[in-house]
N, CA, C and O atoms as a GROMACS GRO file, in nm:
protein
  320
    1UNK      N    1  -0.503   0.980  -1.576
    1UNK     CA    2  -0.629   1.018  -1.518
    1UNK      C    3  -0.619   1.164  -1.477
    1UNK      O    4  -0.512   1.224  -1.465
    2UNK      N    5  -0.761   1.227  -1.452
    2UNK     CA    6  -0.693   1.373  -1.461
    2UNK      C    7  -0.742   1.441  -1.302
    2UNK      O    8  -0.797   1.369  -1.218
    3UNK      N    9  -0.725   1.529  -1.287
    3UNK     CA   10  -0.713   1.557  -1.144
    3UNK      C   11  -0.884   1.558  -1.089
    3UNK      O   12  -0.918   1.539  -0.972
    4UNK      N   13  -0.985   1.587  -1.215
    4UNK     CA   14  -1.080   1.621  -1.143
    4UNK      C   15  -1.184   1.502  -1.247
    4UNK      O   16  -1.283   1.515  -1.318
    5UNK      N   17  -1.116   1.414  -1.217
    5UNK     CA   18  -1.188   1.247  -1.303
    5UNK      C   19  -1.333   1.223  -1.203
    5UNK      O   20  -1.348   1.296  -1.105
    6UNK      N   21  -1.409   1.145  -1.228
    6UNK     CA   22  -1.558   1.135  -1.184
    6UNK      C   23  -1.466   1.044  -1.009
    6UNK      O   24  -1.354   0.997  -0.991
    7UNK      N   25  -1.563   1.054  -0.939
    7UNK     CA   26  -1.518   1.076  -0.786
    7UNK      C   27  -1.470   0.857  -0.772
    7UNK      O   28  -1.377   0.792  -0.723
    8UNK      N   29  -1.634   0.816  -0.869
    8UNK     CA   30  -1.597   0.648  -0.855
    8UNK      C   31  -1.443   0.593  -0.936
    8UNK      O   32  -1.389   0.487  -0.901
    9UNK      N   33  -1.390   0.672  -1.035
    9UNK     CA   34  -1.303   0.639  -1.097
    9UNK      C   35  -1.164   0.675  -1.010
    9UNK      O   36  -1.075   0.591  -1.021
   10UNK      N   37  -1.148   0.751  -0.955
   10UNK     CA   38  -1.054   0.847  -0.871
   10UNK      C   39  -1.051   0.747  -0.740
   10UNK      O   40  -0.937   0.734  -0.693
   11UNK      N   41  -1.148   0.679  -0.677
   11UNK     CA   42  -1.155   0.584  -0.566
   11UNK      C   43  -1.117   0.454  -0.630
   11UNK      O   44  -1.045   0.390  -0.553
   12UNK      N   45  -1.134   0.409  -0.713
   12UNK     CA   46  -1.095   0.271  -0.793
   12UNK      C   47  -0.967   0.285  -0.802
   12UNK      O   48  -0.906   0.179  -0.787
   13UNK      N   49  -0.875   0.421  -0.831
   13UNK     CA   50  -0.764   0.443  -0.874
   13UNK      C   51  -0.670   0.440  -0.679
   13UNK      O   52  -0.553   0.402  -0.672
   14UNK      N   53  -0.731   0.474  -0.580
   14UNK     CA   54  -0.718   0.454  -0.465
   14UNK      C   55  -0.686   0.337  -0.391
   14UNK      O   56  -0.609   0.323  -0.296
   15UNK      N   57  -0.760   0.253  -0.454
   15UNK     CA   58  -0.764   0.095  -0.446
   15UNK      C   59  -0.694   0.030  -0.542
   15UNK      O   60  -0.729  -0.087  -0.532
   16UNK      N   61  -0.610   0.042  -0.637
   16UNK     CA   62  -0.557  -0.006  -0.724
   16UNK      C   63  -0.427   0.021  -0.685
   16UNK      O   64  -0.335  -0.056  -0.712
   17UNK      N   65  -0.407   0.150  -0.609
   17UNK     CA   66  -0.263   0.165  -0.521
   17UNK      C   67  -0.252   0.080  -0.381
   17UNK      O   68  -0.167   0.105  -0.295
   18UNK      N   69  -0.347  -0.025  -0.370
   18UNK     CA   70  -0.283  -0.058  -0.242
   18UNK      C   71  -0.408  -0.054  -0.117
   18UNK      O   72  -0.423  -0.136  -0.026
   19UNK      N   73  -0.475   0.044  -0.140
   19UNK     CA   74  -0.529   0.148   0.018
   19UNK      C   75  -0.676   0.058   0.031
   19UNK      O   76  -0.759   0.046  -0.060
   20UNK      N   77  -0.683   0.007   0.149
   20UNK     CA   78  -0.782  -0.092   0.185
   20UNK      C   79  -0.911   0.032   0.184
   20UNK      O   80  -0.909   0.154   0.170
   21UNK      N   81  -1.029  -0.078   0.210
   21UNK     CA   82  -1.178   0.071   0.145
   21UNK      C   83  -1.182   0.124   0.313
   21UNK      O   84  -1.235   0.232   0.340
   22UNK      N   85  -1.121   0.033   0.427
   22UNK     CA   86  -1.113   0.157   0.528
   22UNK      C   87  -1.045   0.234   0.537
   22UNK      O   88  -1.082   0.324   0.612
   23UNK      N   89  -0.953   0.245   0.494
   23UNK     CA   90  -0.838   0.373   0.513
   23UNK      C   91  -0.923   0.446   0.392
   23UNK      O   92  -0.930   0.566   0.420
   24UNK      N   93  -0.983   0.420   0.280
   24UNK     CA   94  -1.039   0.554   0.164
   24UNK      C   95  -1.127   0.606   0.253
   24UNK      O   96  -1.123   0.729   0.263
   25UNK      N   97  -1.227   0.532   0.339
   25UNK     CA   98  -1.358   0.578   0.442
   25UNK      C   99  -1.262   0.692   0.502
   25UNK      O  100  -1.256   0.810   0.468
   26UNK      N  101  -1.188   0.620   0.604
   26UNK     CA  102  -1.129   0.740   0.656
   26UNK      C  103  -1.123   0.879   0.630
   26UNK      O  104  -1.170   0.978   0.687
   27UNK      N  105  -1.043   0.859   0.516
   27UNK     CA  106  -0.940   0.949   0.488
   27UNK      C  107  -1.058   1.054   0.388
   27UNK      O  108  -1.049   1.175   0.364
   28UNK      N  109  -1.169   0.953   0.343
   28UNK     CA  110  -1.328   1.096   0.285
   28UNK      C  111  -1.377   1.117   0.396
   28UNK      O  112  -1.454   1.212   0.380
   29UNK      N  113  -1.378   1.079   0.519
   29UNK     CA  114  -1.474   1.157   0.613
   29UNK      C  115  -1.432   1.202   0.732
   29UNK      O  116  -1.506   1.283   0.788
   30UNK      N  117  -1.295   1.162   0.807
   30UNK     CA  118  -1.216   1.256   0.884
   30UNK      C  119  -1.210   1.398   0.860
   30UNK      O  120  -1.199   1.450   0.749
   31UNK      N  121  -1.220   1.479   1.014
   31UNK     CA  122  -1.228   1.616   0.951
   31UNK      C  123  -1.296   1.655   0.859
   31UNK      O  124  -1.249   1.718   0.765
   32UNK      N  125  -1.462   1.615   0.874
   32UNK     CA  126  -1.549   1.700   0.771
   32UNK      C  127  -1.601   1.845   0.843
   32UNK      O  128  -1.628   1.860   0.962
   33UNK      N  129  -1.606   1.941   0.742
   33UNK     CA  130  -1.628   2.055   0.778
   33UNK      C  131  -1.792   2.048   0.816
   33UNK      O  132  -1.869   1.956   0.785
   34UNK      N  133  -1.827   2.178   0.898
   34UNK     CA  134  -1.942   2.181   0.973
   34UNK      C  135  -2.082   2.197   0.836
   34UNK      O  136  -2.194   2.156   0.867
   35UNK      N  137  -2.063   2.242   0.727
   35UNK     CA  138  -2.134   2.216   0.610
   35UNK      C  139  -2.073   2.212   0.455
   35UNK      O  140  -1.956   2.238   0.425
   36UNK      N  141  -2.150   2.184   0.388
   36UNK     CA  142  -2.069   2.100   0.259
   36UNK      C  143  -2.106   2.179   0.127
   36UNK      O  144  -2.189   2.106   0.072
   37UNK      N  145  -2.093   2.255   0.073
   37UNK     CA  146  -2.199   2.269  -0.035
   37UNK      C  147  -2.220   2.208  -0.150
   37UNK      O  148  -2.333   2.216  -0.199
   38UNK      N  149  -2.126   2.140  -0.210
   38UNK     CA  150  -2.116   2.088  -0.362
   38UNK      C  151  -2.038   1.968  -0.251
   38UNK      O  152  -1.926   1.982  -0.200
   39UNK      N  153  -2.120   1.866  -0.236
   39UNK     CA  154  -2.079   1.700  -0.180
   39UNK      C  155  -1.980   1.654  -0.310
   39UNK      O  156  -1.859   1.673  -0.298
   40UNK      N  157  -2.021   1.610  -0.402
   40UNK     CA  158  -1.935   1.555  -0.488
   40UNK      C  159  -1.847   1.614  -0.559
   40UNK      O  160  -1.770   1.557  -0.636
   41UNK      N  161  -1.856   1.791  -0.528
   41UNK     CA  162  -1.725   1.866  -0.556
   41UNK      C  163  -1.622   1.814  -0.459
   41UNK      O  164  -1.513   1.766  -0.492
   42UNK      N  165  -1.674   1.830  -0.318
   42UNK     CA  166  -1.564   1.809  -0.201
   42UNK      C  167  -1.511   1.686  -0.177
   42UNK      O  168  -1.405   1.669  -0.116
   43UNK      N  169  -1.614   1.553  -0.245
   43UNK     CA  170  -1.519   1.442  -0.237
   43UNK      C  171  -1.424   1.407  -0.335
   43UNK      O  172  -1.342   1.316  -0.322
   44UNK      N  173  -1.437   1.490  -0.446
   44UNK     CA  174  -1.324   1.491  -0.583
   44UNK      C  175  -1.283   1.566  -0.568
   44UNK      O  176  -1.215   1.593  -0.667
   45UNK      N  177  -1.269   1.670  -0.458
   45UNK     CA  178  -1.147   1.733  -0.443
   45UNK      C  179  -1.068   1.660  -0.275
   45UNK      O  180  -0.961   1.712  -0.243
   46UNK      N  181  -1.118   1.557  -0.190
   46UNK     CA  182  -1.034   1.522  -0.105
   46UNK      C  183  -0.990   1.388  -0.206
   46UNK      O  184  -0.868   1.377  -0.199
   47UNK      N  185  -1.025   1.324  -0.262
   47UNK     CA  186  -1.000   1.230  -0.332
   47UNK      C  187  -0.839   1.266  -0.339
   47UNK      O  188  -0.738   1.215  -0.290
   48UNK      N  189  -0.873   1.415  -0.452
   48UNK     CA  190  -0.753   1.434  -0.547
   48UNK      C  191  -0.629   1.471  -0.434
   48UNK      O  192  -0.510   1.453  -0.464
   49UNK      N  193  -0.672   1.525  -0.302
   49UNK     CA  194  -0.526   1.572  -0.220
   49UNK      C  195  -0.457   1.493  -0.158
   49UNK      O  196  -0.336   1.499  -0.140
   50UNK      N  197  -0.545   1.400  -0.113
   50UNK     CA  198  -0.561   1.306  -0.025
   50UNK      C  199  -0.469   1.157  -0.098
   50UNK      O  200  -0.394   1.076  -0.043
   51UNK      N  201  -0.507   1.167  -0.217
   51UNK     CA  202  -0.415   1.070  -0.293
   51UNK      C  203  -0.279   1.016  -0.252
   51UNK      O  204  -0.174   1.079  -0.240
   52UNK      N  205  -0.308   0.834  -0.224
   52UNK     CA  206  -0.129   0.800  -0.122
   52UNK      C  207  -0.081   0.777  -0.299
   52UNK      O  208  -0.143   0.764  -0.404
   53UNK      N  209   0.074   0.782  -0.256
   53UNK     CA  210   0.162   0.783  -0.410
   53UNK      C  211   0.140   0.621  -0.396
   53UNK      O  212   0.095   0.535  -0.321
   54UNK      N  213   0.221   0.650  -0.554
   54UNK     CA  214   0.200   0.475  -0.630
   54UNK      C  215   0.314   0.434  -0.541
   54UNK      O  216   0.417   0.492  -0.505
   55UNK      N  217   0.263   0.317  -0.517
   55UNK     CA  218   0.367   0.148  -0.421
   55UNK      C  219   0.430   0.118  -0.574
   55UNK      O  220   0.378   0.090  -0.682
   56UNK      N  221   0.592   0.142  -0.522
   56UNK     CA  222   0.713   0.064  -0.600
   56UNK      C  223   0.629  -0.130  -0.664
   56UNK      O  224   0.573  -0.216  -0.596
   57UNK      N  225   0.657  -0.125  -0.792
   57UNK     CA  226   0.600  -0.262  -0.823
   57UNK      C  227   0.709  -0.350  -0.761
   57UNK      O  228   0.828  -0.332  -0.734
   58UNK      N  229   0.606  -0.472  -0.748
   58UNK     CA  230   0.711  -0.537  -0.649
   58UNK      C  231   0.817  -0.607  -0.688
   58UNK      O  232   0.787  -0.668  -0.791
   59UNK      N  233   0.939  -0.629  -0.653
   59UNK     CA  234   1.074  -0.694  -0.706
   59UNK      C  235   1.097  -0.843  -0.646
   59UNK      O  236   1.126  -0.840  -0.526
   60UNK      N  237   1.091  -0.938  -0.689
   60UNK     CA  238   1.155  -1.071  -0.643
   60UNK      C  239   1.293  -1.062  -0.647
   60UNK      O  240   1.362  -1.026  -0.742
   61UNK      N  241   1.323  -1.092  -0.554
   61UNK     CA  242   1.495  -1.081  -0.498
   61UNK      C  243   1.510  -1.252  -0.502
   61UNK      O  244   1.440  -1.325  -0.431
   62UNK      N  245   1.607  -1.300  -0.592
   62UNK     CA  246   1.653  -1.431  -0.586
   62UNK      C  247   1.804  -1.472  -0.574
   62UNK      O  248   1.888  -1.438  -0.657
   63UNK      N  249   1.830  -1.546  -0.466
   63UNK     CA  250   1.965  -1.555  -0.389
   63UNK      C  251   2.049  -1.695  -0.503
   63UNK      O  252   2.010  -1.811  -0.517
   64UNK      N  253   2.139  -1.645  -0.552
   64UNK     CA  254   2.216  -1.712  -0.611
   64UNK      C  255   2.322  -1.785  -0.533
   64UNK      O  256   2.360  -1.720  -0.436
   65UNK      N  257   2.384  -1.914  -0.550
   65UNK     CA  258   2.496  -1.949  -0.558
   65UNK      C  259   2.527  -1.920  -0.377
   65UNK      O  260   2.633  -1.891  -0.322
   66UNK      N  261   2.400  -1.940  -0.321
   66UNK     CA  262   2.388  -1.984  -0.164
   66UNK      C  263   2.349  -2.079  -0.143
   66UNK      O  264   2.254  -2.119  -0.210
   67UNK      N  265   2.421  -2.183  -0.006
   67UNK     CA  266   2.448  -2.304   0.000
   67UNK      C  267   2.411  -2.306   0.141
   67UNK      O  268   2.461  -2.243   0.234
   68UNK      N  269   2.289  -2.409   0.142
   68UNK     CA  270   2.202  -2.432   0.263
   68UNK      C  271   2.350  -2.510   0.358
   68UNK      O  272   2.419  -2.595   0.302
   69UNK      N  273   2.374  -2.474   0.473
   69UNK     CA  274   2.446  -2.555   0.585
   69UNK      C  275   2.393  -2.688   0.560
   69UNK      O  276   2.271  -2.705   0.560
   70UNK      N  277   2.480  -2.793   0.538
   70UNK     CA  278   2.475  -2.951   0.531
   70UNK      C  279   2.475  -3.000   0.693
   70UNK      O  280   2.508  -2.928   0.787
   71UNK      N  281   2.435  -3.123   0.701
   71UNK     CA  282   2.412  -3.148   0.891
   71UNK      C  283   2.571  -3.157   0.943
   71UNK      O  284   2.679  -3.188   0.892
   72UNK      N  285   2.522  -3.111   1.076
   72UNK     CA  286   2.631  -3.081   1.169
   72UNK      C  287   2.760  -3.190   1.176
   72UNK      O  288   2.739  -3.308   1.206
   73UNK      N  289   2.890  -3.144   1.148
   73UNK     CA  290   2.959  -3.278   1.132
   73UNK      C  291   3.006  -3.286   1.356
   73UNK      O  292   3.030  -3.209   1.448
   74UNK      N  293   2.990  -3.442   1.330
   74UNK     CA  294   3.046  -3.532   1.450
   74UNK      C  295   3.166  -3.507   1.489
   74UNK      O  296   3.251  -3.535   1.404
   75UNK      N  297   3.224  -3.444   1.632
   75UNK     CA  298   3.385  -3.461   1.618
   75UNK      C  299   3.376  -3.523   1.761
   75UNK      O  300   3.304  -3.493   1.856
   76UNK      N  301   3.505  -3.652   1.742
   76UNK     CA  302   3.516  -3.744   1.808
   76UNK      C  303   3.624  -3.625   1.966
   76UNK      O  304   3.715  -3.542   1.973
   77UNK      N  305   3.522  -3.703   2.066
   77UNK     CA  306   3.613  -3.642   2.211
   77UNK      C  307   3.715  -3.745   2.202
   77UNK      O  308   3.707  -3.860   2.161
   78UNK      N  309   3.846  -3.656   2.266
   78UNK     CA  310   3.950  -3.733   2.284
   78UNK      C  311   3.942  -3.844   2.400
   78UNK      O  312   3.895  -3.818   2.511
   79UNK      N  313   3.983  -3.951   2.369
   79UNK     CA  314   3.968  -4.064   2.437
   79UNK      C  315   4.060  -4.071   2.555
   79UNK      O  316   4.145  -3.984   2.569
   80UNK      N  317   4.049  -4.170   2.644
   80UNK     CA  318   4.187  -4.119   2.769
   80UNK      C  319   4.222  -4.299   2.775
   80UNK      O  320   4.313  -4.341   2.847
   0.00000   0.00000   0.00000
């Protein structure tokens, strides 16, 4: 995808990493400057800076050749 991709494709790509649509809200309208001139220049360009990196795909970790504790063994008190 390229840095200056249409603003809905660039937000889909936002959400496909992970980032819930409140943290994208956020993170387009925190710190907006006092005027805007080109709106959909400035949100394809916070889009593009603003971008969180790609989340590691995820790994299943499977435990081999581990042995659940069997029930507690009984030991007899010494008798008198």
């Amino acid at each position: 995808m390229t840095a200056w991709a249409e603003p809905g494709s660039s937000a889909a790509e936002w959400l496909a990493r992970g980032v819930s649509t409140g943290h994208l809200i956020h993170a387009l309208t925190s710190g907006l400057p006092d005027a805007v001139k080109v709106p959909s220049g400035f949100v394809r360009r916070r889009l593009h800076d603003k971008k969180p990196p790609r989340l590691p795909a995820h790994t299943t970790t499977v435990a081999i050749g581990v042995v659940s504790p069997g029930p507690a063994l009984k030991t007899s008190a010494g008798t008198s």
